[in-house]
C-alpha positions as CSV (number, residue, x, y, z in Angstrom):
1,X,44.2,-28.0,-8.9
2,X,41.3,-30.0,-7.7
3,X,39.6,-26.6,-6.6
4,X,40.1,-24.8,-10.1
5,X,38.5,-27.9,-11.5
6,X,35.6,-28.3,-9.6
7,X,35.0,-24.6,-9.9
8,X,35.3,-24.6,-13.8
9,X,32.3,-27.6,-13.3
10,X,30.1,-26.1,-11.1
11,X,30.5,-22.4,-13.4
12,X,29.7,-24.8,-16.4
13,X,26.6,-26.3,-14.7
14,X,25.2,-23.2,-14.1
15,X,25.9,-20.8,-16.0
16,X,22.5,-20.4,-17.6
17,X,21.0,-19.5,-13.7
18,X,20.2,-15.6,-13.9
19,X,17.4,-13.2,-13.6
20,X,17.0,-12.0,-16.6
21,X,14.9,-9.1,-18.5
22,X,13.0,-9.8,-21.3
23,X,10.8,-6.6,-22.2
24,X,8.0,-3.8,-20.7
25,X,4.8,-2.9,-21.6
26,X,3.2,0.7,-20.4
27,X,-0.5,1.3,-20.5
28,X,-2.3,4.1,-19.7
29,X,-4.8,4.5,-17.1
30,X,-5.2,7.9,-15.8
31,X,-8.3,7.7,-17.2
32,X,-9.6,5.7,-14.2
33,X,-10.2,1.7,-14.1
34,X,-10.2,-0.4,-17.2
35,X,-7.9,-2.7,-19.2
36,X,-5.5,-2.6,-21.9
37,X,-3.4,-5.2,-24.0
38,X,0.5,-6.3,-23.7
39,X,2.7,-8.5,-25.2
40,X,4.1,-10.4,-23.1
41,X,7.8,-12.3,-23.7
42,X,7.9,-15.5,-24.6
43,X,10.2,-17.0,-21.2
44,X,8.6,-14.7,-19.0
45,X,7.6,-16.2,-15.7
46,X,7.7,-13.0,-13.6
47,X,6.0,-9.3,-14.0
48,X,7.1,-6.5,-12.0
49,X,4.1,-3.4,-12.1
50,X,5.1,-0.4,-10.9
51,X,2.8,3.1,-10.9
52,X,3.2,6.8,-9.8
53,X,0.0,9.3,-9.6
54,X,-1.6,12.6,-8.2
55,X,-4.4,13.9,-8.5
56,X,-5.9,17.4,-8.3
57,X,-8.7,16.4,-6.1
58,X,-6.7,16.0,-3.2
59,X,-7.3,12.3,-2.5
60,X,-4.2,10.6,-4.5
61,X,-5.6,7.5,-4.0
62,X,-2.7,4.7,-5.4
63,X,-3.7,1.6,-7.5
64,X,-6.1,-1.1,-5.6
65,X,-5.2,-4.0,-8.0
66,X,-3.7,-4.8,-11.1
67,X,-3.9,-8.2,-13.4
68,X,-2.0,-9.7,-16.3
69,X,-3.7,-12.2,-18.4
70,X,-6.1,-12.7,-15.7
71,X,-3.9,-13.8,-12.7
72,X,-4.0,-11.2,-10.3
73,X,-0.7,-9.1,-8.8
74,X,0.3,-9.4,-5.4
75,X,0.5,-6.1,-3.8
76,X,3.8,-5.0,-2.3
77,X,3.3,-1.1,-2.1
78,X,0.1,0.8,-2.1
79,X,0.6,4.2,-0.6
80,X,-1.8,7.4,-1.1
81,X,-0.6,11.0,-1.3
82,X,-0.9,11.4,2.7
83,X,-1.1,14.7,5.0
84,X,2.3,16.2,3.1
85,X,0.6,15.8,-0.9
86,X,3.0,13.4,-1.9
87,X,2.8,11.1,-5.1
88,X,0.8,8.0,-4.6
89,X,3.2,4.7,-5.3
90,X,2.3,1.5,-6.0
91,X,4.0,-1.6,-6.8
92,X,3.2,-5.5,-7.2
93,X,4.5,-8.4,-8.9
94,X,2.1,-11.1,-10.7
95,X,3.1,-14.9,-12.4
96,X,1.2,-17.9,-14.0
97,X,0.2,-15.7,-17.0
98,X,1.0,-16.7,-20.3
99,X,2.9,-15.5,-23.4
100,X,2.2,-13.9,-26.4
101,X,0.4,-11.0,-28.1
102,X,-2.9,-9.3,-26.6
103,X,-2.8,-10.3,-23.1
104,X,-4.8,-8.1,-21.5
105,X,-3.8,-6.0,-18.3
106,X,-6.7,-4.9,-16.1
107,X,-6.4,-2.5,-13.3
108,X,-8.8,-0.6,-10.7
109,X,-8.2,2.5,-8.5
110,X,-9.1,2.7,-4.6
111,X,-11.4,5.2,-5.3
112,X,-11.6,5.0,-9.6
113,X,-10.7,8.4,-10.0
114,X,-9.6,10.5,-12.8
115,X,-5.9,11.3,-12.3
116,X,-4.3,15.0,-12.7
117,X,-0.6,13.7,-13.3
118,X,1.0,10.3,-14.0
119,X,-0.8,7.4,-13.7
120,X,0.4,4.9,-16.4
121,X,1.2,1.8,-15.5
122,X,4.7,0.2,-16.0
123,X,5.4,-3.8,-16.1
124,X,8.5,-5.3,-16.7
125,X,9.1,-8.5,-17.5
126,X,11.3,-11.5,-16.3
127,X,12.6,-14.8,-16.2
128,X,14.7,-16.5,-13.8
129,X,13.6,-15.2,-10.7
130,X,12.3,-17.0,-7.7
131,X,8.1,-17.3,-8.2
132,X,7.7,-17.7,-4.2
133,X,9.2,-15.2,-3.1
134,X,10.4,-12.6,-5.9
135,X,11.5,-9.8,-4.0
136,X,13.8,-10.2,-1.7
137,X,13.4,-6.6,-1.1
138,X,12.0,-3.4,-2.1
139,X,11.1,0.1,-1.0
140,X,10.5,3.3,-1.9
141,X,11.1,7.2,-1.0
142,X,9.2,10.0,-2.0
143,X,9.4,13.5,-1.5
144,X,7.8,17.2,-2.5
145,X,8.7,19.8,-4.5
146,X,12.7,19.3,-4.9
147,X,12.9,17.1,-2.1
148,X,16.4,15.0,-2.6
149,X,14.9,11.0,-2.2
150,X,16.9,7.8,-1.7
151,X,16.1,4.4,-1.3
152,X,18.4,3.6,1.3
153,X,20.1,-0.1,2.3
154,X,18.2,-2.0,-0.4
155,X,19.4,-5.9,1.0
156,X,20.6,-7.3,-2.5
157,X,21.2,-10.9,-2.0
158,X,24.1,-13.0,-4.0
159,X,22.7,-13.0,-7.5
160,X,19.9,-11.0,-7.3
161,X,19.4,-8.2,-10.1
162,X,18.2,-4.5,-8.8
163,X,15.2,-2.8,-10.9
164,X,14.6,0.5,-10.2
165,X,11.7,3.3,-11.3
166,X,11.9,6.4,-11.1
167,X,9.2,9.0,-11.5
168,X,9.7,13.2,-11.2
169,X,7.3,16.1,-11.7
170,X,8.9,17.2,-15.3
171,X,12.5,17.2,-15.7
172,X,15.0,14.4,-16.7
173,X,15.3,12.2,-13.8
174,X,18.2,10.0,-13.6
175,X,19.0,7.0,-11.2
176,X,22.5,6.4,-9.4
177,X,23.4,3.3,-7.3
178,X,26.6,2.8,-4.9
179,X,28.9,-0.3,-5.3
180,X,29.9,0.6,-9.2
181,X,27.4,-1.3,-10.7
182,X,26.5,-1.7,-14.3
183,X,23.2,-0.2,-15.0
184,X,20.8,-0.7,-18.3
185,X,18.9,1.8,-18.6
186,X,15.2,0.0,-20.1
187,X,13.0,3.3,-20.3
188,X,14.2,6.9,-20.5
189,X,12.4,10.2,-19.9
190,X,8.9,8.5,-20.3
191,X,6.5,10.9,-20.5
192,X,2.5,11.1,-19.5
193,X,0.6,13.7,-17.6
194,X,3.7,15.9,-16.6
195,X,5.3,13.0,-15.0
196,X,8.5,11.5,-16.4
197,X,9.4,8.3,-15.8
198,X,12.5,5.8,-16.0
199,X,13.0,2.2,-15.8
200,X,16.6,0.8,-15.3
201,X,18.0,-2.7,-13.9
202,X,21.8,-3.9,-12.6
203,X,22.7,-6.9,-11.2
204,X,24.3,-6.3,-7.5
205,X,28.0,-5.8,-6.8
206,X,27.3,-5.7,-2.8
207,X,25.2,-6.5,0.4
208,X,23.0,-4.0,0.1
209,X,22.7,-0.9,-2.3
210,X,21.2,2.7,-1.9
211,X,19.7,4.4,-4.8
212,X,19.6,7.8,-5.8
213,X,18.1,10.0,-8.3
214,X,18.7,13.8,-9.6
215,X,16.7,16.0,-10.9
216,X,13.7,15.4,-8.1
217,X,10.6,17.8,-8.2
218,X,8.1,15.8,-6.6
219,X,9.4,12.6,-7.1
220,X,9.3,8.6,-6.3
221,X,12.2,6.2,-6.6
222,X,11.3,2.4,-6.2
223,X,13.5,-0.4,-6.0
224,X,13.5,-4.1,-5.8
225,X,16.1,-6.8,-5.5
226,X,14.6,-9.6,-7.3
227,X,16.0,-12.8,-6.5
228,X,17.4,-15.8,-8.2
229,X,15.8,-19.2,-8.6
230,X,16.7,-21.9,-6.9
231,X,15.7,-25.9,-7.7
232,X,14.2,-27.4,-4.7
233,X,17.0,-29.0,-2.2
234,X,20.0,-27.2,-3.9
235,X,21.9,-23.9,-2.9
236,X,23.1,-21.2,-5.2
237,X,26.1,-21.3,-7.0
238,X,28.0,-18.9,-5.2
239,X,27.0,-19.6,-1.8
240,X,29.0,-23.2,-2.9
241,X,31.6,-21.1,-4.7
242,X,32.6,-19.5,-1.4
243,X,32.1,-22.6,0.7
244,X,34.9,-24.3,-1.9
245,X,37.1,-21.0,-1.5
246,X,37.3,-21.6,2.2
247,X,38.9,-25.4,1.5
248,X,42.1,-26.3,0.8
249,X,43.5,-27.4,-2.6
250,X,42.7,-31.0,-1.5
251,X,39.2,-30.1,-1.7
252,X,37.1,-32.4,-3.5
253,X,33.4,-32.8,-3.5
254,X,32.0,-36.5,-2.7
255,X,28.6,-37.8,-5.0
256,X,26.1,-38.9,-1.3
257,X,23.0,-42.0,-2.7
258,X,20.3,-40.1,-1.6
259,X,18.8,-42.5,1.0
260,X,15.7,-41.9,-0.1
């Protein structure tokens, strides 16, 4: 009984501690470098940029830098087409901006090229998740042609929420994850330059997750595991949860002064 009571505590004291989403922007800049406008959520501490492009010229040069509302992203993929013509990927995560209307989003191009297919750019936004360090982990897998791609072994920590892009050559890509998870789909069938592009999130059922896509004809799929927030000095819920699950019923958590 003491167990079922201090679990129905701890639930009730943090039950408000999740990653959440809160919206997306897109802006287009296949043009080359410049800027654009989004509205950002109000609660939003976290934006996750994510961008897919190829070019004709044969350089598929990725994005070099992106910035929200003036505070610069930090760069977690930037990867050119290489020697086998794949899709350049990129992907970053920025914070400290504010909300509102009219921020404005300003990104450059390794080499500030015009781009033959994709190149818009895709932020989500979210609150919740840790500002040090965001990811907990991401990747990516690209392919040519119909090349089947995977993400595989994506480490999901307890609480952390999956957000996923993918990005095909025409078509109707669509995501799939192992582990049964629940998956919002945020942007469908997004369309711009030939490429088609989709946006979807789920909160992890397991230790690690592969994702899939079908429908691949030159295609990306990213992923990140975004994790949770934690207040300086204190562990997450669960990892107590399970430390209380491994007591006896005559478990019963003690107050400690702090001695400081």
């Amino acid at each position: 009984m003491k167990r079922l009571l201090w679990l129905g505590l701890l639930l009730a004291a943090d039950a408000s501690a999740q990653v959440s989403y809160l919206g997306n922007c897109t802006l287009d800049a296949g043009a080359g470098d410049g800027s654009g406008s989004c509205t950002i959520p109000s609660g939003a501490t976290l934006a996750v940029i994510a961008s897919a492009a190829w070019d004709s010229g044969g350089t598929g040069t990725p994005l070099a830098n992106v910035s929200v509302d003036g505070q610069n992203d930090t760069t977690v993929i930037s990867q050119d087409i290489g020697a086998l013509d794949e899709t350049a990927t990129y992907l970053g995560w920025a914070k400290n901006f504010t909300t509102g209307a009219g921020k404005t989003v300003a990104w450059t191009w390794t080499n500030n090229e015009t781009i033959s297919e994709g190149g818009r750019i895709y932020i989500s936004f979210w609150s919740g998740a840790d500002l040090t360090t965001p990811f907990a982990d991401a990747d990516f897998a690209r392919g040519q042609s119909l090349t089947a791609v995977q993400v595989a072994g994506l480490t999901t920590p307890v609480d952390s929420v999956v957000v996923t892009q993918i990005m095909s050559y025409s078509g109707t890509p669509e995501m799939s994850a192992d582990g049964a998870p629940s998956i919002t789909s945020v942007l469908d069938d997004d369309a711009y330059q030939s490429q088609i592009s989709d946006i979807d999130y789920f909160a992890r059922t397991q230790a690690t997750h592969t994702i899939d896509m079908t429908n691949e004809n030159y295609s990306v799929v990213i992923a990140v595991a975004l994790a949770i927030a934690v207040a300086a000095g204190q562990s997450p819920l669960p990892i107590i949860l399970q430390q209380i699950a491994a007591n006896d019923d005559e478990y019963e958590p003690k107050l400690v002064a702090n001695s400081r």
